[in-house]
N, CA, C and O atoms as CSV, one atom per row, in Angstrom:
chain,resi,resn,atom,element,x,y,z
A,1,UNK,N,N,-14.646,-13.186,-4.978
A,1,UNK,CA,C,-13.389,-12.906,-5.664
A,1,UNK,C,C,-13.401,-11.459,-6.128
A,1,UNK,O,O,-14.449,-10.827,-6.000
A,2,UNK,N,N,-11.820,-10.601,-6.904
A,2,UNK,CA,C,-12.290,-9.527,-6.514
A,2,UNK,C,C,-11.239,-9.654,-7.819
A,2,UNK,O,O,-10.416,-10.539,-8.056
A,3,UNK,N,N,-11.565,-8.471,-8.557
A,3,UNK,CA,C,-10.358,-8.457,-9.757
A,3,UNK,C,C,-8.850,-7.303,-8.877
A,3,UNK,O,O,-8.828,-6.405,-8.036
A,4,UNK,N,N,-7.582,-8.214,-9.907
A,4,UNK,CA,C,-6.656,-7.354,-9.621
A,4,UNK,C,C,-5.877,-6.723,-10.581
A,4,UNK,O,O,-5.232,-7.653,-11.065
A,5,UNK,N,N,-5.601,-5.867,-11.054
A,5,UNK,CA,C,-4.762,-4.911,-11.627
A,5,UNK,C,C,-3.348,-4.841,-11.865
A,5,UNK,O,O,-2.670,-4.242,-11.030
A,6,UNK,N,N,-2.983,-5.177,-12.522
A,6,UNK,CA,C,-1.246,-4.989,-12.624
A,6,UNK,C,C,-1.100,-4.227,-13.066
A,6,UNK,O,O,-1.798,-3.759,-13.966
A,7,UNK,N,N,0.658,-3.437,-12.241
A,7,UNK,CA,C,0.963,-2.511,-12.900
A,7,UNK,C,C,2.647,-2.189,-12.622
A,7,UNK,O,O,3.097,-2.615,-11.557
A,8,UNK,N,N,3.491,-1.525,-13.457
A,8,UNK,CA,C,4.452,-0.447,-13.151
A,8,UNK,C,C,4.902,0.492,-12.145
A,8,UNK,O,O,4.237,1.479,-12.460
A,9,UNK,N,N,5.513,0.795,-11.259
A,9,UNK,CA,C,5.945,1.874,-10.499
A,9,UNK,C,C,7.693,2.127,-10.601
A,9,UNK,O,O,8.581,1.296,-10.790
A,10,UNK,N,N,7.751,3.205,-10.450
A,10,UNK,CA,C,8.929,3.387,-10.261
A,10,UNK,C,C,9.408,4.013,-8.793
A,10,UNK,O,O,8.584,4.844,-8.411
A,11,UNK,N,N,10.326,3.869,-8.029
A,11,UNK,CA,C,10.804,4.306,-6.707
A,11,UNK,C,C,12.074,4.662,-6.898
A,11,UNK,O,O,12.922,3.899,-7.361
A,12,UNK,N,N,12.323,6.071,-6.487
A,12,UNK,CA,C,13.582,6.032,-6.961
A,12,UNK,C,C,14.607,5.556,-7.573
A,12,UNK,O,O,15.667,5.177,-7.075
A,13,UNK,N,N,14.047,5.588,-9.505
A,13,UNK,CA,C,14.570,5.147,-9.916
A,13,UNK,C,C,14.718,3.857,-9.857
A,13,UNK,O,O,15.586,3.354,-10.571
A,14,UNK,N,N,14.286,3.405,-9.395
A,14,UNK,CA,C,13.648,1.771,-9.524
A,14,UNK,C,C,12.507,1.023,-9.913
A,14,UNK,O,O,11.440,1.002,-9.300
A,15,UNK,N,N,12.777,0.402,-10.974
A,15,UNK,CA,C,11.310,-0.231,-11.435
A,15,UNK,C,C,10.652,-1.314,-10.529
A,15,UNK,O,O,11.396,-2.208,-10.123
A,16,UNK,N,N,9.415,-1.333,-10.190
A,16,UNK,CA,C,8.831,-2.607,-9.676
A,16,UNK,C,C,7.675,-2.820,-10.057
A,16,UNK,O,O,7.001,-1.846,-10.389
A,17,UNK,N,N,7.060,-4.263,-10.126
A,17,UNK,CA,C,5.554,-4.572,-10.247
A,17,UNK,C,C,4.721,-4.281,-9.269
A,17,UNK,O,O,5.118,-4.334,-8.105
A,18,UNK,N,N,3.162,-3.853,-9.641
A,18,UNK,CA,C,2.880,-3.147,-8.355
A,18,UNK,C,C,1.445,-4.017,-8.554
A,18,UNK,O,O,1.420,-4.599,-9.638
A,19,UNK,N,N,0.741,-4.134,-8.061
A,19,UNK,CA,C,-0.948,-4.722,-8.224
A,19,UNK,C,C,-1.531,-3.612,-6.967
A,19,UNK,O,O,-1.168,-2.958,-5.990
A,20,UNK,N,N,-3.090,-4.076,-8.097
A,20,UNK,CA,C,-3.975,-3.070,-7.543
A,20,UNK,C,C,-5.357,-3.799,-7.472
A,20,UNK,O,O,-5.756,-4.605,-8.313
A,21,UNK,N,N,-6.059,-3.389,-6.310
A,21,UNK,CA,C,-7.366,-3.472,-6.324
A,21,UNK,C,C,-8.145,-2.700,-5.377
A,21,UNK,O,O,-7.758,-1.988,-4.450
A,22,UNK,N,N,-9.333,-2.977,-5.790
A,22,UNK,CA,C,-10.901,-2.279,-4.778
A,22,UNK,C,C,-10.771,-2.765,-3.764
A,22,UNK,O,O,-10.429,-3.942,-3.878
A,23,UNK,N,N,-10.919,-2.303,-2.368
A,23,UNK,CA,C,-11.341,-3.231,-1.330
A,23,UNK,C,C,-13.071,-2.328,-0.614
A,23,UNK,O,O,-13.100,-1.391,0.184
A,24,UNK,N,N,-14.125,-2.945,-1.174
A,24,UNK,CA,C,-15.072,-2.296,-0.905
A,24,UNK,C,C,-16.121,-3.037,0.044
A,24,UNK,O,O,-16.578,-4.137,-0.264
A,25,UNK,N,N,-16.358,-2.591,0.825
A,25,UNK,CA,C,-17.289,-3.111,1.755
A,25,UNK,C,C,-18.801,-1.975,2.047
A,25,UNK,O,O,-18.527,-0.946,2.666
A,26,UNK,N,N,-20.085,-2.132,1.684
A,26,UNK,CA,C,-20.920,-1.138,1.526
A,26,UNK,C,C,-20.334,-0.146,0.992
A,26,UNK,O,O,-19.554,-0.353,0.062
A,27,UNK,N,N,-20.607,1.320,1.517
A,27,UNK,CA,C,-20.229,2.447,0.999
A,27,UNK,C,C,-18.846,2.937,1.078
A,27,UNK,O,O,-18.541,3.916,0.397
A,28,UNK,N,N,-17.947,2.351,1.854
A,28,UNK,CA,C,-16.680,2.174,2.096
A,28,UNK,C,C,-15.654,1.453,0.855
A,28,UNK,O,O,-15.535,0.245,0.647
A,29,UNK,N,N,-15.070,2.409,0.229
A,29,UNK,CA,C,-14.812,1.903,-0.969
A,29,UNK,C,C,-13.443,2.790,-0.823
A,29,UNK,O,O,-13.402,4.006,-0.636
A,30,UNK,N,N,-11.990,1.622,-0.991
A,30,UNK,CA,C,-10.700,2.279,-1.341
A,30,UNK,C,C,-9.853,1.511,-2.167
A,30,UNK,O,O,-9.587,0.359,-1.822
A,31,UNK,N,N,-9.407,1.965,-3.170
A,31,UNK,CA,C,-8.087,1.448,-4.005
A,31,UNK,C,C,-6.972,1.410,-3.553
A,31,UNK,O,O,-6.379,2.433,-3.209
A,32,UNK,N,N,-6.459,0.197,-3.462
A,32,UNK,CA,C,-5.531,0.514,-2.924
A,32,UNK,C,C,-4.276,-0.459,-3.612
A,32,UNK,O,O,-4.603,-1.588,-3.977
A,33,UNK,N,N,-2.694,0.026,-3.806
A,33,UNK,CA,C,-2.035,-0.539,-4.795
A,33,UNK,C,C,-0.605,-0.985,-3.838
A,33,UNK,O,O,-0.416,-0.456,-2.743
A,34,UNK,N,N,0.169,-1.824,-4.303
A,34,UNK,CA,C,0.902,-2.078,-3.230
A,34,UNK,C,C,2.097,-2.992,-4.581
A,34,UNK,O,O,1.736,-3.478,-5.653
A,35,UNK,N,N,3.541,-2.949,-3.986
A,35,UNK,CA,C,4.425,-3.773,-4.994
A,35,UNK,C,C,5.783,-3.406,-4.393
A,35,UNK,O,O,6.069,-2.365,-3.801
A,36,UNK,N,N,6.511,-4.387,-4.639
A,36,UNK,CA,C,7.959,-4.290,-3.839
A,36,UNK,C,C,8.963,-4.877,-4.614
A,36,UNK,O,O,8.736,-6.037,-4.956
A,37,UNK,N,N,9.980,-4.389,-4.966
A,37,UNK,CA,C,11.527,-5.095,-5.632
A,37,UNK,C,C,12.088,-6.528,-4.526
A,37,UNK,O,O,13.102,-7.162,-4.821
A,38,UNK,N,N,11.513,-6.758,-3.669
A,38,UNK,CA,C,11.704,-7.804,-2.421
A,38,UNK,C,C,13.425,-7.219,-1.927
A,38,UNK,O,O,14.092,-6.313,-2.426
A,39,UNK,N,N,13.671,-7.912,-1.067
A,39,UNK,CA,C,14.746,-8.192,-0.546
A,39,UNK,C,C,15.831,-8.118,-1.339
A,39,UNK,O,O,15.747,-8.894,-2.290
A,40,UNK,N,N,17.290,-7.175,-1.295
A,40,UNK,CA,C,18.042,-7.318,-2.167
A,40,UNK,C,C,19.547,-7.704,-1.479
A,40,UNK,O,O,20.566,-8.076,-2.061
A,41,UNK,N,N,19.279,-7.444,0.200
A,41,UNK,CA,C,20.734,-7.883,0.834
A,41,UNK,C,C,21.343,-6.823,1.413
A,41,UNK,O,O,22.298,-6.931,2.182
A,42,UNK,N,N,20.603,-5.319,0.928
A,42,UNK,CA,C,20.961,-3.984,1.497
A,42,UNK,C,C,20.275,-3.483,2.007
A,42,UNK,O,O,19.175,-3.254,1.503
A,43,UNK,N,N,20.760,-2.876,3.854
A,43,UNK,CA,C,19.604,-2.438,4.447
A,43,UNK,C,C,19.284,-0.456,4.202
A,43,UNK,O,O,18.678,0.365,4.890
A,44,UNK,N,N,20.017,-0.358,2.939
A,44,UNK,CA,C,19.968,0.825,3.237
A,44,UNK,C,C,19.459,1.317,1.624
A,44,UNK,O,O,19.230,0.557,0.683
A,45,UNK,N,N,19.365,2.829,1.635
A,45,UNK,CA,C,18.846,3.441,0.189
A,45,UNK,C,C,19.696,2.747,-0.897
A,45,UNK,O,O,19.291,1.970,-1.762
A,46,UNK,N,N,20.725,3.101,-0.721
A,46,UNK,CA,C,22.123,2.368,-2.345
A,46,UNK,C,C,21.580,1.717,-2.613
A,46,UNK,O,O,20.878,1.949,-3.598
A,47,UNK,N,N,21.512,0.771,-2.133
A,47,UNK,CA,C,21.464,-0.941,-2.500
A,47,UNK,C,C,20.026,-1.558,-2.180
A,47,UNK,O,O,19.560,-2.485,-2.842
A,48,UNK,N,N,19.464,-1.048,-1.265
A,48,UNK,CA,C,18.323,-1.468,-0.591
A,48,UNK,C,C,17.611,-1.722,-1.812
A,48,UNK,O,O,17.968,-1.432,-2.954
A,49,UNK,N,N,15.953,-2.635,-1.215
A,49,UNK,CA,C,15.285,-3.073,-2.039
A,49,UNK,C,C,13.717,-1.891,-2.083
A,49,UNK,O,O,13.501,-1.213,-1.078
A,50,UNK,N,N,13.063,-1.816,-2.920
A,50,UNK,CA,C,12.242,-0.952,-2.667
A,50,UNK,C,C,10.887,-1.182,-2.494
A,50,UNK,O,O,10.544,-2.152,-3.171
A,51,UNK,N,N,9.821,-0.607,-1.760
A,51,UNK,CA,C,8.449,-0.636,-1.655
A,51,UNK,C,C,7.291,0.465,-1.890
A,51,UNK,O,O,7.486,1.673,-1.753
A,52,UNK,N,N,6.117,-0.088,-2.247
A,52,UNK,CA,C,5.789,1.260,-2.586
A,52,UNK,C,C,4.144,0.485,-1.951
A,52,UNK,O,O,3.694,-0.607,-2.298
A,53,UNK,N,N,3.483,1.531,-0.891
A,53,UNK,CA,C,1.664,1.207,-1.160
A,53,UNK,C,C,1.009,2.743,-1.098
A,53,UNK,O,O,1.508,3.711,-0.523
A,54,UNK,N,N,-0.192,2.704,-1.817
A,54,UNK,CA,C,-0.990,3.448,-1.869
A,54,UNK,C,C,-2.464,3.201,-1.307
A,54,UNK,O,O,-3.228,2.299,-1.653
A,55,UNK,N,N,-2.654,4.027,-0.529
A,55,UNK,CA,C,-4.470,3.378,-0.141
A,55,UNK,C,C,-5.188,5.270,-0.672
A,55,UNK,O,O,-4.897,6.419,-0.341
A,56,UNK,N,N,-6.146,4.666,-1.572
A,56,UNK,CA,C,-6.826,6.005,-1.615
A,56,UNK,C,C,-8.183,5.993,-2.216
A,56,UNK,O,O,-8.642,5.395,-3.188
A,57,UNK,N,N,-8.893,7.151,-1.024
A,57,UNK,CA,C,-10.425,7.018,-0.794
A,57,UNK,C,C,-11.306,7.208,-1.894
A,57,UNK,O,O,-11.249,8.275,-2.507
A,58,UNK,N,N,-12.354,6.064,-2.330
A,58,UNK,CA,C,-12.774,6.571,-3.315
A,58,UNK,C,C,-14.384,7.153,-2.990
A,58,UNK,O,O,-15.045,7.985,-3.611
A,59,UNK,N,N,-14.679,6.450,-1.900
A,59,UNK,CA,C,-16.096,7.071,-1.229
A,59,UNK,C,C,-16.067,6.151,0.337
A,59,UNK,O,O,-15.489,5.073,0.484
A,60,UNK,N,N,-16.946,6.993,1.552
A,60,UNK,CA,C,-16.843,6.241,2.513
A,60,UNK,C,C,-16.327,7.625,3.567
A,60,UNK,O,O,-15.760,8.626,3.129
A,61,UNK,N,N,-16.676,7.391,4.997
A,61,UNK,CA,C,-15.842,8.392,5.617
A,61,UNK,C,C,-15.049,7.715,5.724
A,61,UNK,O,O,-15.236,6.503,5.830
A,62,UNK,N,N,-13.525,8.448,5.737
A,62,UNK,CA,C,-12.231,7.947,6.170
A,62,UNK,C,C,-11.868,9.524,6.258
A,62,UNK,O,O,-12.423,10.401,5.595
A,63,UNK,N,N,-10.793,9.723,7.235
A,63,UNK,CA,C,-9.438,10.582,7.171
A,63,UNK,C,C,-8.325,10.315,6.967
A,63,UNK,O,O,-7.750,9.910,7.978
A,64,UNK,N,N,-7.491,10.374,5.736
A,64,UNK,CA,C,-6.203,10.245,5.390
A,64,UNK,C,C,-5.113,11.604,6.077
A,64,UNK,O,O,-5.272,12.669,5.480
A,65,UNK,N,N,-4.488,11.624,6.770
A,65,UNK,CA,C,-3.589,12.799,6.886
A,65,UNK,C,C,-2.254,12.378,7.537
A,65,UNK,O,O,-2.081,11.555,8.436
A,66,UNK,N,N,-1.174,13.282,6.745
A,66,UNK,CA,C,0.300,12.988,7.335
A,66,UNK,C,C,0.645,13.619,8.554
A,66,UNK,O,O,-0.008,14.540,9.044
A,67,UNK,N,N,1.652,13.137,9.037
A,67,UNK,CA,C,2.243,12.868,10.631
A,67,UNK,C,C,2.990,13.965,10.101
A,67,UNK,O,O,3.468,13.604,9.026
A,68,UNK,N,N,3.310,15.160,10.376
A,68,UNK,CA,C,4.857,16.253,10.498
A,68,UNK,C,C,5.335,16.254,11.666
A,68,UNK,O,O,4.855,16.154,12.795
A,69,UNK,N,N,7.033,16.467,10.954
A,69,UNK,CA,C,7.588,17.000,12.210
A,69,UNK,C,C,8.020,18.333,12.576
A,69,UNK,O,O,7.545,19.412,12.221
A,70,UNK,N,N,8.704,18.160,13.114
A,70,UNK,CA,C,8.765,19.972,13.631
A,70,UNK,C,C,9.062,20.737,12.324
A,70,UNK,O,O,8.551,21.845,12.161
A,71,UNK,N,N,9.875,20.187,11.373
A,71,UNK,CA,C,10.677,21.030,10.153
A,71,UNK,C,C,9.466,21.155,8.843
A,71,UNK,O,O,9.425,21.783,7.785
A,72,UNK,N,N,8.659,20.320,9.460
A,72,UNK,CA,C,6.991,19.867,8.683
A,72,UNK,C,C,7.536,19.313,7.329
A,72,UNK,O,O,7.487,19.691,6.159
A,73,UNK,N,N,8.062,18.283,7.976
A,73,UNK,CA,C,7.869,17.229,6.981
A,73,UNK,C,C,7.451,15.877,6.932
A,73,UNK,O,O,7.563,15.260,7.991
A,74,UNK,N,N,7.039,15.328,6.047
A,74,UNK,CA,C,5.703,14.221,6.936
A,74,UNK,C,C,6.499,12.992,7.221
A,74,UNK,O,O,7.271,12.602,6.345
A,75,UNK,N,N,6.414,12.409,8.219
A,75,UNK,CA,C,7.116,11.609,8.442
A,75,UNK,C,C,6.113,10.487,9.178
A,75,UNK,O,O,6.501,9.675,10.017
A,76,UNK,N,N,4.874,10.601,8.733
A,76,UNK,CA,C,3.878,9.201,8.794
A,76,UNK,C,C,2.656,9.318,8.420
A,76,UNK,O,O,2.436,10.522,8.289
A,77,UNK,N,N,1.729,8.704,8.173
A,77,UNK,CA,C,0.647,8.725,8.213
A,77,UNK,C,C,-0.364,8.597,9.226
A,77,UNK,O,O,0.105,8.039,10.217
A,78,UNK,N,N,-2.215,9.068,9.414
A,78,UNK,CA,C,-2.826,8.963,10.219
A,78,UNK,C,C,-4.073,8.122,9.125
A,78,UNK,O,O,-4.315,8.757,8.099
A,79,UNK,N,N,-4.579,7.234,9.238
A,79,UNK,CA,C,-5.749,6.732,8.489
A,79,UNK,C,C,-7.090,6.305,9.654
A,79,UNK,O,O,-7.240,5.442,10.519
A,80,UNK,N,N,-7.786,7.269,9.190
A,80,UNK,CA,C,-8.980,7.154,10.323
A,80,UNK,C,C,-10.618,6.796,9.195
A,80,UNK,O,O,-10.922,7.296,8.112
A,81,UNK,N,N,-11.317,5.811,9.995
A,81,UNK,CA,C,-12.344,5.469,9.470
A,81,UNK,C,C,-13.805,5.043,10.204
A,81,UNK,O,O,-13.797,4.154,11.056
A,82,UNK,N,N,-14.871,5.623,9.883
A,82,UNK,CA,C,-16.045,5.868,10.853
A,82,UNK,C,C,-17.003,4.576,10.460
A,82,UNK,O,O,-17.676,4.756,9.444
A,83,UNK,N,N,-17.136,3.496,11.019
A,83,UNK,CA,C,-17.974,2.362,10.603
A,83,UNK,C,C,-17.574,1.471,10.378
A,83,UNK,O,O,-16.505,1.319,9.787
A,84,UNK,N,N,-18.540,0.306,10.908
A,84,UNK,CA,C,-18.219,-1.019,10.602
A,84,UNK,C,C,-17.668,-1.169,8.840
A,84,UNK,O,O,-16.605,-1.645,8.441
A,85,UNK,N,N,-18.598,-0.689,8.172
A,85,UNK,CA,C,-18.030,-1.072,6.805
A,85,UNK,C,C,-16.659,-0.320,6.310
A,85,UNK,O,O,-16.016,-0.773,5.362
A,86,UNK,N,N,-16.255,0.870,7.024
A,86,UNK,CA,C,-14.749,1.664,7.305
A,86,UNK,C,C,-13.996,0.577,7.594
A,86,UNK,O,O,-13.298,0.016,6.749
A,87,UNK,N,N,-14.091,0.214,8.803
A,87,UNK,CA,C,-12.766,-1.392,9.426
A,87,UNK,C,C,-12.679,-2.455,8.386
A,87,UNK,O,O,-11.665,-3.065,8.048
A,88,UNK,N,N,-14.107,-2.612,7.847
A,88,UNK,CA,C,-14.010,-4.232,7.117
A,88,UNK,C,C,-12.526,-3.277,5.349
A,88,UNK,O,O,-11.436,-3.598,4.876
A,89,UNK,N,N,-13.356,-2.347,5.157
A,89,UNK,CA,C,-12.244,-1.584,3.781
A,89,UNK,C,C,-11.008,-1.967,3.606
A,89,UNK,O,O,-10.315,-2.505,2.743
A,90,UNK,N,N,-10.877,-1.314,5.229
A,90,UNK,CA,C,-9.065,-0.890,5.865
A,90,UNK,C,C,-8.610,-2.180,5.736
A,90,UNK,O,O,-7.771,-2.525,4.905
A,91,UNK,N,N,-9.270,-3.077,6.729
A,91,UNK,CA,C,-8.976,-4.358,6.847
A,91,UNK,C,C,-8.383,-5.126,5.559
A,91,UNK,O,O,-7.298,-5.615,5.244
A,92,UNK,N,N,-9.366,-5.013,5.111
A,92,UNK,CA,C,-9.226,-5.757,3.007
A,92,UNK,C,C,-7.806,-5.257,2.659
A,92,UNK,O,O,-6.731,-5.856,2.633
A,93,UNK,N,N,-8.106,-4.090,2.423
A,93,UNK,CA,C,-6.682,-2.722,2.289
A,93,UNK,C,C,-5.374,-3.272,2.580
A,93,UNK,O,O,-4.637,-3.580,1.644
A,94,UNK,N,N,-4.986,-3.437,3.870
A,94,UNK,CA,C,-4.372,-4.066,4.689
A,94,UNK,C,C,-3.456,-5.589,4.420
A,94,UNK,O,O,-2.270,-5.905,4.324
A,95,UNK,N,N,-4.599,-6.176,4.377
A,95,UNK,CA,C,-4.266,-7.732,3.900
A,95,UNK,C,C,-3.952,-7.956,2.547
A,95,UNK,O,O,-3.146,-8.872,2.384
A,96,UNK,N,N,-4.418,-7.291,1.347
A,96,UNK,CA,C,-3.924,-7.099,0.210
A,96,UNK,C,C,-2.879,-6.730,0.010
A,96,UNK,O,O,-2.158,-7.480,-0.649
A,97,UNK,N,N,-2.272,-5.299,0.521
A,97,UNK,CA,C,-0.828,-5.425,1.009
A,97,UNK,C,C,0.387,-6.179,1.218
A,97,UNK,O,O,1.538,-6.179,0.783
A,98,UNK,N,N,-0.682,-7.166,2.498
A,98,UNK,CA,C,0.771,-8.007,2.843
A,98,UNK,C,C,0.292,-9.096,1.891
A,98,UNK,O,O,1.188,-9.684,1.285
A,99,UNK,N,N,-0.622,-9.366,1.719
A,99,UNK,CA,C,-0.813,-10.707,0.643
A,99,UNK,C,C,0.809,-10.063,-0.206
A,99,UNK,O,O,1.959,-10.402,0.075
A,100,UNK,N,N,0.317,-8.985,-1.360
A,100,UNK,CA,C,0.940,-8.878,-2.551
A,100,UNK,C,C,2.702,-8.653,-1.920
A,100,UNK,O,O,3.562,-9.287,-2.531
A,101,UNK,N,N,3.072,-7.928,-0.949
A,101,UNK,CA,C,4.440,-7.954,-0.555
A,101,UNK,C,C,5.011,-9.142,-0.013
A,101,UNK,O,O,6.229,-9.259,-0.148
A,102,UNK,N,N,4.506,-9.874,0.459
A,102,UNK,CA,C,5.270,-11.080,0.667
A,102,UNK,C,C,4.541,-12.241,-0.609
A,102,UNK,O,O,4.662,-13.446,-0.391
A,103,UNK,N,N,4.273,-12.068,-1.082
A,103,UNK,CA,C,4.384,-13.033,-2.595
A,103,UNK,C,C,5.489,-12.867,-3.676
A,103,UNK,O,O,5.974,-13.696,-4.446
A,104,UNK,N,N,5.818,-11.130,-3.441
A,104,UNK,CA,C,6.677,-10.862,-4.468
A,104,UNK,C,C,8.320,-11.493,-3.686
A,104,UNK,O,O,9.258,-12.165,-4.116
A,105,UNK,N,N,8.017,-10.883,-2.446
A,105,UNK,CA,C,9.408,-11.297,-1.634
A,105,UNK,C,C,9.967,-13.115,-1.754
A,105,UNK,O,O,11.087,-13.620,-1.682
A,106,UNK,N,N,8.757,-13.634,-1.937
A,106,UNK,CA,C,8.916,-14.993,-1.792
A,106,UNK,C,C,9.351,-15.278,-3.101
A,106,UNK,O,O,10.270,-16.093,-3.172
A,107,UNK,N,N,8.769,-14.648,-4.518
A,107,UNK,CA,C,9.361,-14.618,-5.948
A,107,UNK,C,C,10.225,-14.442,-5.927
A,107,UNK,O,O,10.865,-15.312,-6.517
A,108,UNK,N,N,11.068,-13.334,-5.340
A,108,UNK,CA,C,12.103,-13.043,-5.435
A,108,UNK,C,C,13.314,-14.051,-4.901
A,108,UNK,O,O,14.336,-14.223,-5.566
A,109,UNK,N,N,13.141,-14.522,-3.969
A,109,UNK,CA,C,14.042,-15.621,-2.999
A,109,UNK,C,C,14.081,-16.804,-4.009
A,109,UNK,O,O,14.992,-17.625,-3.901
A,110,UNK,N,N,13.072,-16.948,-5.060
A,110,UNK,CA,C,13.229,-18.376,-5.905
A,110,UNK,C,C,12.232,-19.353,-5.994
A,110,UNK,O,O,12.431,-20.382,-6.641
């Protein structure tokens, strides 16, 4: 079992609950935080619903770096990681994510 963290974010101007935890496997160690307003019925900014994740390295090789485009502005991410205990991190990382975004989405529906 692994402790989790609650917390606050805001997204443009939008409040949401966010949870956080370690996902550490040997020396491969990342925090990573994740939380969503769920589904609101709008597919767009106005109205839309909001999301927010963070993955960030606390020891371990990994490469975090953004995708630019021509006008260099980042328009994705690259997450690279050297080792079995790198994949098992990401992996954790990953699934915590969708664990916590579709729990809230499902709160939200009722």
């Amino acid at each position: 079992m692994y402790a989790v963290d609650e917390g606050m974010r805001r997204v443009n101007g939008v409040k949401m609950k966010t949870f956080r935890r370690d996902a550490v496997e040997g020396d491969a160690w990342l925090n990573v935080e994740a939380g969503t307003t769920g589904f609101s019925g709008s597919g767009n900014r106005g109205g839309g619903g909001r999301t927010v994740l963070q993955i960030e390295k606390v020891s371990g090789d990994f490469l975090f770096k953004p995708i630019l485009d021509k006008e260099n502005k980042c328009k994705g991410i690259i997450i690279a990681g050297c080792g079995d205990d790198a994949l098992n991190s990401v992996l954790k990382s990953l699934c915590f994510c969708l664990e916590v975004l579709a729990d809230q989405c499902c709160e939200a529906d009722g």
